[in-house]
N, C-alpha and C positions, 0 to 999 in steps of 0.2 A: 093620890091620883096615880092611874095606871101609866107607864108608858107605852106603849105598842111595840110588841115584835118583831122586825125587819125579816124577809124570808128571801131568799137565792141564797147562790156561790160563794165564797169568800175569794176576796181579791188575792192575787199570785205574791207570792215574795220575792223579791228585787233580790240576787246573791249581792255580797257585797262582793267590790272590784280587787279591792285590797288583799282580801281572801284567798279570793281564785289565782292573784298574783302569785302570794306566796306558795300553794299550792305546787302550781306549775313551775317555779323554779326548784321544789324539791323533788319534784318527777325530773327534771332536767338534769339535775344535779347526780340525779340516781342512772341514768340511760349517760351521761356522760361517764360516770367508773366503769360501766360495763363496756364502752365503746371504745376507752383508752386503754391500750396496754400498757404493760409494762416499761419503763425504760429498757430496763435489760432485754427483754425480748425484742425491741427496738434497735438494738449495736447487736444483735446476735443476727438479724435477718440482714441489716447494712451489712455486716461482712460477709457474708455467705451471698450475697446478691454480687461483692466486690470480686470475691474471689471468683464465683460465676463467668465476672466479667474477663477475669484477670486467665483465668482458663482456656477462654476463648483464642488466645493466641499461639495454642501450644501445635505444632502443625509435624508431620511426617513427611520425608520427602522419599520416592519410591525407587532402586532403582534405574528406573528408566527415566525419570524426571529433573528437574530442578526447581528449584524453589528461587521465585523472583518475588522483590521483597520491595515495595511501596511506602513510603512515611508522607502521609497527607497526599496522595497524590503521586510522589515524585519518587522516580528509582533509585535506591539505595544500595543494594547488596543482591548478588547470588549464591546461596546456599547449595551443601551436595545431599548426598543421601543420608538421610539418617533422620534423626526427631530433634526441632528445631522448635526454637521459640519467641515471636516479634511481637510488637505493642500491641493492645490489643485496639478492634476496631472502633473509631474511626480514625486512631492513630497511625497505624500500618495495617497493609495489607498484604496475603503471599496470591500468588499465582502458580500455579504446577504444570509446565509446559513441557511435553512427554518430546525429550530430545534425541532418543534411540529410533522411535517410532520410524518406519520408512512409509511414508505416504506414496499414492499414486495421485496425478492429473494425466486426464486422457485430452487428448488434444484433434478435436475435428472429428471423434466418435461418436458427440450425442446423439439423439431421436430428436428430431422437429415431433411439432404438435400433430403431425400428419404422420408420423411414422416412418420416414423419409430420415435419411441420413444428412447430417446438414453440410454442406458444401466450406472446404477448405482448397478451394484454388489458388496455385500460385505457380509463377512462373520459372522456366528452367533456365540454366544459364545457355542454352541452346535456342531459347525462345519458343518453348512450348509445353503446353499447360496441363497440369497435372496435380490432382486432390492426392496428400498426403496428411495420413493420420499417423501420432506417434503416443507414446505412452512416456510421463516424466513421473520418474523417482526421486523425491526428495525428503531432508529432514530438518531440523531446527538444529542451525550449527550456532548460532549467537540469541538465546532467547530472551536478551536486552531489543537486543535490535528488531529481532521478531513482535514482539510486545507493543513496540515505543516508537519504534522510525519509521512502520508504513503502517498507514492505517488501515489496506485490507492486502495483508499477505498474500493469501491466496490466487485473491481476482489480478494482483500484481503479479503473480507469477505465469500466472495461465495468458493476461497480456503480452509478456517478455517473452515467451516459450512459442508465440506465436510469430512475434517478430523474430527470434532468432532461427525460426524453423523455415521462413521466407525468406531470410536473409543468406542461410547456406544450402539451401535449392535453389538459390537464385545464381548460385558460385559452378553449382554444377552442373553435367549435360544431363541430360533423361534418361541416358542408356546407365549412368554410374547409379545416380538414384532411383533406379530400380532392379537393378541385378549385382553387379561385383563389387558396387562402393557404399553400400547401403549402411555396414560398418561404421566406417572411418567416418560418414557425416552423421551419425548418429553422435559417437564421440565429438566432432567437429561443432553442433549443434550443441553440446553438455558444457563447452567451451566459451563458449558464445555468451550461452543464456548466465553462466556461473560470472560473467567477466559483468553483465550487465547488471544482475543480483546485489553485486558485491558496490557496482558504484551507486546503488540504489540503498545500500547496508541496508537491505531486507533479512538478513540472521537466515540463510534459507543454504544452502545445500545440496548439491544437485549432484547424488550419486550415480545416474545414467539415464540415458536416453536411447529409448528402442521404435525405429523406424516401423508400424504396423501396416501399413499400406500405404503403397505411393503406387498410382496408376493415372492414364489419362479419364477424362471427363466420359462418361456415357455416349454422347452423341457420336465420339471418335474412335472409340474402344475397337471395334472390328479392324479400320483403317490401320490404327496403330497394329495390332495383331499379325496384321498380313505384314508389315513392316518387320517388325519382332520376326515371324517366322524366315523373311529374305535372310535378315542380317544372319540366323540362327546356321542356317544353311551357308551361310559366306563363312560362319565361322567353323561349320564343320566341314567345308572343303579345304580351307587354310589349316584346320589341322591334321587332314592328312596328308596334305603336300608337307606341311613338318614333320609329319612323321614319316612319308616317303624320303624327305631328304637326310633324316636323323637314321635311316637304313643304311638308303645309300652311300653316300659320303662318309662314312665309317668306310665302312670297306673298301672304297675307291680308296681312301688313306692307307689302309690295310696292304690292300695291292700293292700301291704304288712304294709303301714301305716297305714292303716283301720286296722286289720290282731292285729296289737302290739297295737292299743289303747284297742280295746276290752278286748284281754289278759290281760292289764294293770286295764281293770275297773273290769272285772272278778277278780283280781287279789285282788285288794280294795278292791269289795264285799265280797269274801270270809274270807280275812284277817278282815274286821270288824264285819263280823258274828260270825266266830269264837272269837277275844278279846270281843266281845257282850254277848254270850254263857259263855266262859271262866270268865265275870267279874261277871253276872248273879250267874256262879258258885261259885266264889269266895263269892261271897254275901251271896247265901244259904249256905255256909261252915260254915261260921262266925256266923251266926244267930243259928246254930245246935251247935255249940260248946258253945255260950250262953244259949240255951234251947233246948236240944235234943228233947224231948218230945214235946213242943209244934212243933218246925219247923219237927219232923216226921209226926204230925196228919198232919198237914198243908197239908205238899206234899200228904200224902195219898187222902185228899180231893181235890187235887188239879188232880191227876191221875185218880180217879173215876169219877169226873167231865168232865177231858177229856173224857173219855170211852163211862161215857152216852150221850155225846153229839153227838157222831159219831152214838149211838143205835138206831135203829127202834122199839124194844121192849123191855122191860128190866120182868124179874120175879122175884118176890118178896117174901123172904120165912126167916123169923121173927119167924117162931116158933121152925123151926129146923126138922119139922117133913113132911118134902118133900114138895108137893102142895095140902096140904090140908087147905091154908091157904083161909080166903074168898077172898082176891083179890088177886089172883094167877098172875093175866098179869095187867099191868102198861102201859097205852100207853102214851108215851111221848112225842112223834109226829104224831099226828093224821093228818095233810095234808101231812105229808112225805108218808106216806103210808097210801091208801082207806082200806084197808083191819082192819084198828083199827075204824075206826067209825061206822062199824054195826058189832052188836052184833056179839059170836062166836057160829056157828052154826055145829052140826055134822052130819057128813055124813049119809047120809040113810044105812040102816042096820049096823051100827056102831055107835050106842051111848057112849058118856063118859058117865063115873064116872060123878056126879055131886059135881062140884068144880072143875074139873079137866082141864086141858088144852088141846083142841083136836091140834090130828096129825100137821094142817096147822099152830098153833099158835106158833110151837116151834120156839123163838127168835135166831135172826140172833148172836147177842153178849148178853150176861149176865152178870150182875153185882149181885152180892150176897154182901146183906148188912150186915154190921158185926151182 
């Protein structure tokens, strides 16, 4: 007996589970060597990742800088210039705050949004109002304190610079803070702002303060102007009445010191004339109370001697009995007067006496001998 032939597909075969288990853990097994390194090459890459780390800390300081030094947070140390080296991060950290640097803040010079200069009014110590702008120099003199004790340095100082800049225009008149004291409250203000810095211990530094403009408000500027120009003119009339009296008064002292030496030598001269005369006198006293008679002829001769010396003619009369003597006229100085060196001649129709002296001869002074 036949059987019969079945005809389709043959049914699918089931894998077994067990099979493809083990399978797949020796593909596992295999993708696992390839994906494990080595040990070694595992402590070769930790240390070069540590050293990496450990690198990180090696820092250079510039310089112009220092090096401020953090451990978790908190400040530790200042370093100077050179190549330095702290924990590395998140252990320590440096800072390099450029402490030579001289920074500026301008003070009252911005731009508004408008383009417009923005207004710093404040008042004088005269009570009137006037926008000054100045320019502050400063540097990092403590960069602990700079760092650590204010949280915004900067906006602190430009604060402080302003109050000390109202605070000593407020000291002074308008005419100082704007023409011959402009100086001294610049310095005066550097003073101020350094005193108030310093109880704030901002680490700040304030190597000067230069006054850039101080003038009145806009709406007054003319007024003030014509003011400015009065005083300018009071002060150029005042210095030439100084310097008319820095002429004068010289030499009125001049004069009047010329004036009192004179008096003074005039004063000598005549006080040593006089004790001269006077000791003179004294002299001839003494000599008379020793020998009256002689120190009388003396002087006598000494008076007569004066007399003829002054004479142009003298006449001579020795016998007592008028001009009948033979030389009646004596010329004594014959080039003092032409009139003695030629003969004496009389007038036409007017003869003298013979011996006698005509009319022209009669002598100016006479001496009569005893």
């Amino acid at each position: 007996m036949q059987t019969p032939e079945t005809s389709g597909p043959e049914p699918a075969t089931v894998p077994d589970p067990i099979a493809v288990g083990r399978i797949a853990r020796g593909k596992f097994s295999q993708f696992k060597r390839i994906l494990t390194p080595d040990r070694r090459i595992l402590t070769v890459l930790g240390v070069l990742i540590v050293a990496l780390w450990l690198s990180t800390g090696i820092y250079k300081v510039q310089p112009d800088e220092n090096g401020v030094i953090q451990r978790f947070g908190k400040f530790t140390d200042i370093t100077g210039v050179g190549l330095h080296y702290h924990l590395p991060y998140p252990i320590e950290t440096a800072q390099l705050p450029k402490v030579t640097k001289v920074n500026q803040l301008a003070i009252g010079q911005a731009l508004g949004a408008s383009g417009s200069r923005s207004s710093n009014q404040m008042l004088t110590g005269d009570e009137n109002i006037v926008e000054a702008d100045c320019t502050v120099f400063w540097r990092i003199k403590d960069p602990a304190q700079y760092l650590f004790k204010v949280n915004d340095p900067e906006g602190t100082l430009k604060v402080v610079a302003e109050s000390a800049i109202r605070e000593v225009i407020g000291r002074n008149p308008i005419q100082s803070a704007m023409s011959d004291k402009r100086q001294q409250i610049g310095e005066d203000i550097r003073s101020v702002l350094q005193s108030h810095l310093d109880d704030y211990q901002a680490g700040i530094l304030i190597t000067q303060v230069q006054l850039q403009r101080v003038e009145p408000p806009p709406a007054v500027i003319d007024a003030f102007n014509d003011v400015q120009r009065a005083r300018s003119d009071q002060e150029r009339a005042r210095n030439e009445a100084e310097a008319y009296r820095n002429d004068i008064l010289p030499r009125a002292r001049g004069q009047a010191e010329k004036i009192v030496q004179e008096a003074e030598a005039y004063k000598a001269q005549v006080v040593d004339l006089a004790q001269g005369e006077a000791a003179s006198f004294l002299a001839i006293y003494k000599a008379y109370r020793l020998s009256p008679e002689v120190t009388g002829w003396r002087l006598y001769l000494d008076a007569v001697d004066e007399i003829l010396h002054r004479a142009s003619r003298v006449i001579v009369d020795s016998s007592g009995k008028g001009l009948s003597s033979v030389l009646p006229v004596m010329p004594i100085d014959a080039q003092r007067s032409p009139l003695l060196s030629a003969p004496a001649r009389a007038a036409p129709g007017n003869q003298a006496a013979p011996g006698a002296a005509s009319p022209d001869q009669v002598p100016a002074q006479t001496g009569v001998a005893p």
